[in-house]
C-alpha positions in Angstrom: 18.0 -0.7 -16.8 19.9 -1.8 -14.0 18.7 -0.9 -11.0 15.3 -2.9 -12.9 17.9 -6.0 -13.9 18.5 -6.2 -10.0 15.1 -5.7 -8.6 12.9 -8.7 -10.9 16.4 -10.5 -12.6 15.8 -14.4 -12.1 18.9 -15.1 -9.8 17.9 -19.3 -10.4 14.9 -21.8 -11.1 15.5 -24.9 -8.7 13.3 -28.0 -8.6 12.8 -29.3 -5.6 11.4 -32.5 -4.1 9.4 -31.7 -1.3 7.2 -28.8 -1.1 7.7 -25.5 0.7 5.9 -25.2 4.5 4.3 -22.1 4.2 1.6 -22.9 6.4 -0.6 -20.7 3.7 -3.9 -21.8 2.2 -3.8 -20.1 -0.9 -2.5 -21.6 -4.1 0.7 -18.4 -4.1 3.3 -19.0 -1.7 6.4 -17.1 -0.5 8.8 -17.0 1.7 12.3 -14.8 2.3 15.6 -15.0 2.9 18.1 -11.5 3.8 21.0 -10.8 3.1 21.3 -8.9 7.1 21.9 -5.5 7.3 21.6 -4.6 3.4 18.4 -3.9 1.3 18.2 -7.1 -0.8 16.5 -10.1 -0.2 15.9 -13.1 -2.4 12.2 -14.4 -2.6 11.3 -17.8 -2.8 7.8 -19.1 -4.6 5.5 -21.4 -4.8 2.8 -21.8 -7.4 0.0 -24.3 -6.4 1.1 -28.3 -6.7 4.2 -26.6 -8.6 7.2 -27.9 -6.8 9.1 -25.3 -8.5 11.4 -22.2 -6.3 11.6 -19.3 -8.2 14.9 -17.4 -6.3 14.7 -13.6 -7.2 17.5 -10.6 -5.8 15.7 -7.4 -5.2 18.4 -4.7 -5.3 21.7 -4.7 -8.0 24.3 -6.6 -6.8 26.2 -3.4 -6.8 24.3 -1.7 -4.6 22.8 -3.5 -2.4 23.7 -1.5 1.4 22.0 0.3 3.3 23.0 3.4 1.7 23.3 5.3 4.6 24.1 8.8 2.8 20.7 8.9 0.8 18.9 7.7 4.5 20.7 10.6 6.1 18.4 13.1 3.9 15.3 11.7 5.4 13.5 13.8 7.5 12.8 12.0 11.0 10.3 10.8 12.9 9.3 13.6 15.8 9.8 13.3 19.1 9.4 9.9 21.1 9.0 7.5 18.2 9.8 4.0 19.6 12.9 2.0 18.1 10.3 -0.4 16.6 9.1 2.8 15.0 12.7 4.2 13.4 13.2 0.9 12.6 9.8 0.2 10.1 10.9 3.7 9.3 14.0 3.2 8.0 13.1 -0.6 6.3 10.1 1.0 4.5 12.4 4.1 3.0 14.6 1.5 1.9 11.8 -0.2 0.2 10.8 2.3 -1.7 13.9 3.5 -2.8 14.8 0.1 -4.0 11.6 -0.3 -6.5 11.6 3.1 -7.4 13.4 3.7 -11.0 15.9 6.5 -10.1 15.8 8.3 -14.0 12.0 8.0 -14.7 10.1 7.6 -11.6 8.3 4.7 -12.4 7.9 2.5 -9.1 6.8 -1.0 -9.4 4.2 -2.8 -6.4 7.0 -5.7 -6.1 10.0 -7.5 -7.6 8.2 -10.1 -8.9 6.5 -11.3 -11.8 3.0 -10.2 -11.9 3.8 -7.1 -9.6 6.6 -5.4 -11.5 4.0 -3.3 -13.2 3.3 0.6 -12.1 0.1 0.6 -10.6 -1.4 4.9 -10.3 -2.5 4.2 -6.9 0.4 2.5 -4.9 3.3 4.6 -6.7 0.9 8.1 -6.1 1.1 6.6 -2.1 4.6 5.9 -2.6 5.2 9.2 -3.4 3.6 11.1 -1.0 5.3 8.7 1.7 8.3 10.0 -0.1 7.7 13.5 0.0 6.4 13.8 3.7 10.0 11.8 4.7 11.8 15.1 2.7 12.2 13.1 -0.6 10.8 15.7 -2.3 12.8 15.8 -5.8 12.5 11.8 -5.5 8.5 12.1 -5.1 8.1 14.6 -8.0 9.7 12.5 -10.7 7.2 9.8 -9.5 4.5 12.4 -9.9 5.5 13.8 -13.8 5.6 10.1 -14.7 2.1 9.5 -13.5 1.3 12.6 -15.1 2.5 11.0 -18.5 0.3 7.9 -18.3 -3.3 7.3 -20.2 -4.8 6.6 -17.2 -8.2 5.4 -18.8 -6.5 3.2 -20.6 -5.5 0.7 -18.1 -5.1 -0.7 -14.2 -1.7 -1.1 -14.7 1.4 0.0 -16.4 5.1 -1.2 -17.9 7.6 0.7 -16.3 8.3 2.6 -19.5 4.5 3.9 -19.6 2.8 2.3 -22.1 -0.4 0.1 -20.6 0.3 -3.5 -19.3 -2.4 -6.1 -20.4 -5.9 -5.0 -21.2 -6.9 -4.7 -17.3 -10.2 -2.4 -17.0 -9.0 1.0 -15.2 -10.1 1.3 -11.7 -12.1 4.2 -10.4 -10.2 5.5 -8.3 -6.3 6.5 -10.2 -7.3 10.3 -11.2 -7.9 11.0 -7.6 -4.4 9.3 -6.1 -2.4 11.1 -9.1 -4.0 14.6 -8.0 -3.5 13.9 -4.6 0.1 13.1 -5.0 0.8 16.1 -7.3 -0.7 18.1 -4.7 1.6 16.6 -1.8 4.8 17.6 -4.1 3.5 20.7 -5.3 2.8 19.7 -9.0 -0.4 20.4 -11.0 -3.1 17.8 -10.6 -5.7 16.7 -12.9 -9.2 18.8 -13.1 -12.3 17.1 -11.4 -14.1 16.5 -14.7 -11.2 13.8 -14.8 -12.1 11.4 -12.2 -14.9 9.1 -13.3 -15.8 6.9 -10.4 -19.0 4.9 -11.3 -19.1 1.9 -13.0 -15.2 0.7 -12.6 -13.1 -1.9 -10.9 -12.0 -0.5 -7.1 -8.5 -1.5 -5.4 -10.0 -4.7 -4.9 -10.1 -5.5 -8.6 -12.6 -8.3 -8.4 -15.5 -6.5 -10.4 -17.1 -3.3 -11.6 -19.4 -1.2 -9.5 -19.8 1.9 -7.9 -17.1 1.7 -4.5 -16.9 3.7 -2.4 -12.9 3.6 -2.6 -13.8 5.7 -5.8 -16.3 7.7 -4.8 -13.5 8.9 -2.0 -10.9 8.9 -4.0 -12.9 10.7 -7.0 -14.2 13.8 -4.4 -17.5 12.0 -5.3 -21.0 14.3 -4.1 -23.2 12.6 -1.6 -21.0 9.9 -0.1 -22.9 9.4 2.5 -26.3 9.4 1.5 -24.8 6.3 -1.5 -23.0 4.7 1.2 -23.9 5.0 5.3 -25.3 2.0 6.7 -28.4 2.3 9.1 -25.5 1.7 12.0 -23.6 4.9 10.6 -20.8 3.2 9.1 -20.1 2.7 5.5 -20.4 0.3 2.8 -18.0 -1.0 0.0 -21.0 -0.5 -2.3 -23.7 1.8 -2.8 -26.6 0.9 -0.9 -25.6 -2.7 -0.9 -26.1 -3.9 2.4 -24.2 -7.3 1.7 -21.1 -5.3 0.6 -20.1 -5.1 4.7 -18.0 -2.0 5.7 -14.7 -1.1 3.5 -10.9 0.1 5.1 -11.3 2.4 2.1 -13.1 4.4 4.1 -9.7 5.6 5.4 -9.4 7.3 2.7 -11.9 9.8 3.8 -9.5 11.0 6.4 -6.1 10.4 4.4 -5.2 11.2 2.0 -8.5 13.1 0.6 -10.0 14.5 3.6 -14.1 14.7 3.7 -14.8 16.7 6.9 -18.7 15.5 6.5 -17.6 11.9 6.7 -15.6 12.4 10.0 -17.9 10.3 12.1 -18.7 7.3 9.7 -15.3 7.0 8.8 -14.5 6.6 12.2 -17.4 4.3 13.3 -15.8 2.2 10.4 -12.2 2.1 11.2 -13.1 1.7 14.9 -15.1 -1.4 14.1 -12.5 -3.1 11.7 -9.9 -2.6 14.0 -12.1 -4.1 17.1 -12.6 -7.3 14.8 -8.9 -7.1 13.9 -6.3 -10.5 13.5 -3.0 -11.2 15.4 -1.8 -9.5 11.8 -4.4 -6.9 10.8 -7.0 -6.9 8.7 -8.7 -7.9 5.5 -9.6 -5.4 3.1 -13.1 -5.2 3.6 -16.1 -7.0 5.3 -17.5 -8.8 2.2 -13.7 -9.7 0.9 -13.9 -12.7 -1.0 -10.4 -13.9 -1.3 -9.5 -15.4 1.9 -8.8 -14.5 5.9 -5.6 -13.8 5.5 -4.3 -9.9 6.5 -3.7 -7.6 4.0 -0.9 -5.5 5.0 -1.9 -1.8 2.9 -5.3 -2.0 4.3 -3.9 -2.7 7.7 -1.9 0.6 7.7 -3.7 2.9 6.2 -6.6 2.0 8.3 -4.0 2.4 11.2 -2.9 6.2 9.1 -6.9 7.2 9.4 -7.4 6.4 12.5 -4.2 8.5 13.9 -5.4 11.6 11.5 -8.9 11.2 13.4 -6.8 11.0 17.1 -8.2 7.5 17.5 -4.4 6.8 18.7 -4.8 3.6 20.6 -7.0 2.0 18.3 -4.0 3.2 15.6 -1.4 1.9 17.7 -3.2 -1.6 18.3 -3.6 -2.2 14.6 0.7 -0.9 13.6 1.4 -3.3 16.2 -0.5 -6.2 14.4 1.2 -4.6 11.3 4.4 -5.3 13.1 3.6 -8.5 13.5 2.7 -9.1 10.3 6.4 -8.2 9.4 9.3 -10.2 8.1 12.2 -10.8 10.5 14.1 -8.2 8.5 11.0 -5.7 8.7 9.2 -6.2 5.0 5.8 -6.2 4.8 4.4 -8.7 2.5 1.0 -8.2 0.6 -0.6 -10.6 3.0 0.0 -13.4 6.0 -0.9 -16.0 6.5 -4.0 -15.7 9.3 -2.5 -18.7 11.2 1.0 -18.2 11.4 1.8 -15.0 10.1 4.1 -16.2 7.0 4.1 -14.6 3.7 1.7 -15.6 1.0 2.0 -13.1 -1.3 5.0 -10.7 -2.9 7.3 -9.4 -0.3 8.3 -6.7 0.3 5.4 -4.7 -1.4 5.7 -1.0 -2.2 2.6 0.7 -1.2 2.2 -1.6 2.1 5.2 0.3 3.1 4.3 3.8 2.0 1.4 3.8 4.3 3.4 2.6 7.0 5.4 6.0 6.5 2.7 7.7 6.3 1.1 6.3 9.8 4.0 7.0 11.2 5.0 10.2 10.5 0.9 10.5 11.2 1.2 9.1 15.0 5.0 10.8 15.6 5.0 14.3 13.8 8.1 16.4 13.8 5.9 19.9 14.7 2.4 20.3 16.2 -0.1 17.7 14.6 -2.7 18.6 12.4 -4.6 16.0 13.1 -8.4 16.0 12.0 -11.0 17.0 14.6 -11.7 14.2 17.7 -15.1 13.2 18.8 
């Protein structure tokens, strides 16, 4: 395919003899290079000692612009949205067009090895980003080829739908795919669909029962499995060392729970007050590091604007700016120090739920934005 030929094609392997400053501490290093004012970039990595640069084109040769006739359908930001605002607009519809396979629908987390799979939860965000920015046609091919996938069978997918490598399915893909065929208009799946307990959570560093799941499954009794004495909520049920989740976002966007209104927002609130220069991590018992995860950042920031927590929303996109490239992509996650990339840039989902925040904080007609205090 060769939209897929341009987004992961190996462009050239160069050895080099002195090792890339990335200023990361984690063993996966990357850093860009644009090509200005067109959607392609070339990614540079580093694996541990390896003194080996991967360079990778994201984009076919042949199409590589801005393509400002399929931007011109997008539906705009409403009233008063900053520059920086159109701009990480704009950058993040490019994004997803670019990893999105125009005939199938299949959109892959990055255009990199290891990421060029189809996991249900990022492209189910990525296509409701693309639906609520009038991509509707785009956003429902995404949704029919979800629809076609076994999603018990796996975490992750090839791009032509059969099940990647053996990775336990997570808890929480029934729920996205519904709630993306619902924001295009499609079928979902039934409720007896969505088991929760016992599986893997976006996190994908054990089983248990999450509450990313739970959310994402329309799981009963969320709160009495997961509040904490202090009325916020745990990443695990009743486990008191599991520390408060960003899932809990979820329970605002995209799969509202009225009844978890105020310890969604006690949450958010506190992750956001404890916040980096960049954003956050994904949750308070995260075991991989201090370095900003992008996704959680801005759908943390998309909760909090749905619950008219706007300057707390508005703190953490501005950290999410900051967590940017200098041609507006949003890696996986920064380094805490210095902001540089140390993981797959641009990714797909990170970017969806920057969309979605800001259509969330600058609606084109009256907001219908969950209930305040």
């Amino acid at each position: 395919m060769k939209w897929l030929r341009g987004a992961v094609g190996l462009v050239a392997l160069l050895v080099v003899g002195a090792a890339l400053a990335s200023g990361g501490s984690g063993t996966d290093s990357v850093r860009q290079r644009y090509l200005p004012g067109r959607n392609a970039l070339r990614t540079v990595s580093r694996f541990g000692g390896e003194r080996v640069v991967a360079v990778r084109s994201l984009g076919n040769p042949d199409a590589v612009h801005a393509d400002p006739g399929w931007l011109a359908a997008a539906r705009p930001l409403g009233p008063g949205a900053p520059a920086w605002a159109r701009r990480m607009y704009t950058r993040s519809l490019l994004v997803l067009h670019a990893l999105t396979d125009p005939r199938t629908g299949a959109v892959i987390a990055g255009a990199r090895e290891g990421w060029a799979y189809v996991w249900p939860r990022d492209a189910s965000a990525v296509a409701m980003a693309l639906a609520a920015a009038g991509y509707r046609s785009e956003a429902r091919r995404i949704v029919r080829f979800l629809g076609g996938l076994d999603l018990g069978a796996d975490a992750r997918f090839q791009r032509d739908g059969t099940p990647a490598d053996g990775r336990a399915a997570q808890g929480d893909a029934t729920g996205w795919v519904a709630a993306a065929a619902d924001a295009v208009g499609l079928p979902g799946a039934p409720p007896d669909r969505s088991p929760w307990q016992g599986l893997a959570d976006y996190q994908e560093n054990g089983d248990g029962d999450f509450l990313a799941n739970a959310i994402a499954s329309g799981a009963p009794r969320i709160r009495a499995l997961f509040e904490t004495p202090s009325g916020t909520l745990w990443r695990r049920a009743g486990d008191s060392r599991s520390g408060i989740d960003s899932a809990a976002a979820w329970a605002a966007r995209p799969f509202p729970h009225p009844g978890l209104y105020g310890p969604v927002r006690r949450t958010l609130l506190q992750l956001a007050a404890t916040s980096s220069r960049f954003g956050i991590v994904p949750s308070e018992d995260w075991d991989g590091g201090v370095d900003p995860w992008t996704a959680p950042t801005a759908w943390t920031a998309w909760g909090l604007a749905a619950l008219r927590e706007r300057h707390a929303a508005l703190h953490l996109m501005a950290e999410l700016r900051r967590a940017a490239t200098p041609a507006g992509w949003l890696p996986e996650r920064v380094d805490a120090r210095t902001g540089i990339p140390t993981s797959t840039t641009p990714l797909a989902w990170s970017h969806a739920f920057a969309i979605l925040a800001l259509r969330e904080l600058w609606p084109r007609t009256a907001s219908n934005s969950l209930p305040g205090r």
